[in-house]
Structure formats: C-alpha cells, structure tokens
C-alpha positions as CSV (number, residue, x, y, z in Angstrom):
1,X,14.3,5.4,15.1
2,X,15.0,3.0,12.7
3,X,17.5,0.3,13.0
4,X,19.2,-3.1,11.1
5,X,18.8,-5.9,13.1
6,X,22.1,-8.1,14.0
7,X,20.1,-10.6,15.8
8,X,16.7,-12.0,15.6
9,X,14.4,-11.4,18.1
10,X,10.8,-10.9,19.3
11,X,9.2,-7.1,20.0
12,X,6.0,-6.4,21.1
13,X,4.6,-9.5,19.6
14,X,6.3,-9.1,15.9
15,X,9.2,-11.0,14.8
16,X,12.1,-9.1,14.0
17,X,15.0,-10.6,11.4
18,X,18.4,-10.2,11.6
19,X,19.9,-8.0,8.4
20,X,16.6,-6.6,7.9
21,X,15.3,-2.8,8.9
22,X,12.5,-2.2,11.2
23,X,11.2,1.6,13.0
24,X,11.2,1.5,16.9
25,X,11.2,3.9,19.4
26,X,14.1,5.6,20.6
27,X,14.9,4.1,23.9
28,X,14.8,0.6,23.0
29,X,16.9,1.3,19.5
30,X,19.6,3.1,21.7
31,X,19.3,-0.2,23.9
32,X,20.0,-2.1,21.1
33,X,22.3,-0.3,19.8
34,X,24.6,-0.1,22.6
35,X,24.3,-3.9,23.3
36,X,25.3,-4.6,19.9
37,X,21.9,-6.3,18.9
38,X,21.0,-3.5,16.0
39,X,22.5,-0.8,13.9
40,X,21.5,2.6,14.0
41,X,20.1,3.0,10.0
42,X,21.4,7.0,9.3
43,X,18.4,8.2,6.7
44,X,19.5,10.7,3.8
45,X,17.4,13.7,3.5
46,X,16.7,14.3,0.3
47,X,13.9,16.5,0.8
48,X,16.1,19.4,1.5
C-alpha cells in the first residue's frame, strides 16, 4: 500500500519523511493510517 507520510519516522531500518510517498505493507499502512501518522495515496489506473 502506498502512503504520504505526516510524520517522520524510522521503518525497518529506512528513514521515512514526512510529506513524501513510500510502499509498505498493508497492515502497518492501515496502522498508520488510522493513527493519523500517514495518508492513504489513492493510485489512478490508467491502464484501463
């Protein structure tokens, strides 16, 4: 799942910046998510 960070924070050893857009799994994004710490990121799909 892909999500915009609100916060920084560490995950799995990586630095992740607030405002920018990293891919991590589901359960943690939903985590994040709901706690406020990251934005879900809706894709378009243009490949329709």
């Amino acid at each position: 799942m892909k999500v915009k960070m609100n916060v920084q924070t560490a995950y799995h050893g990586n630095l992740l910046r607030a405002g920018k857009e990293y891919e991590i799994d589901e359960e943690t994004a939903e985590r994040w998510v709901s706690s406020r710490l990251a934005e879900e990121v809706l894709e378009n799909s243009e490949d329709e």
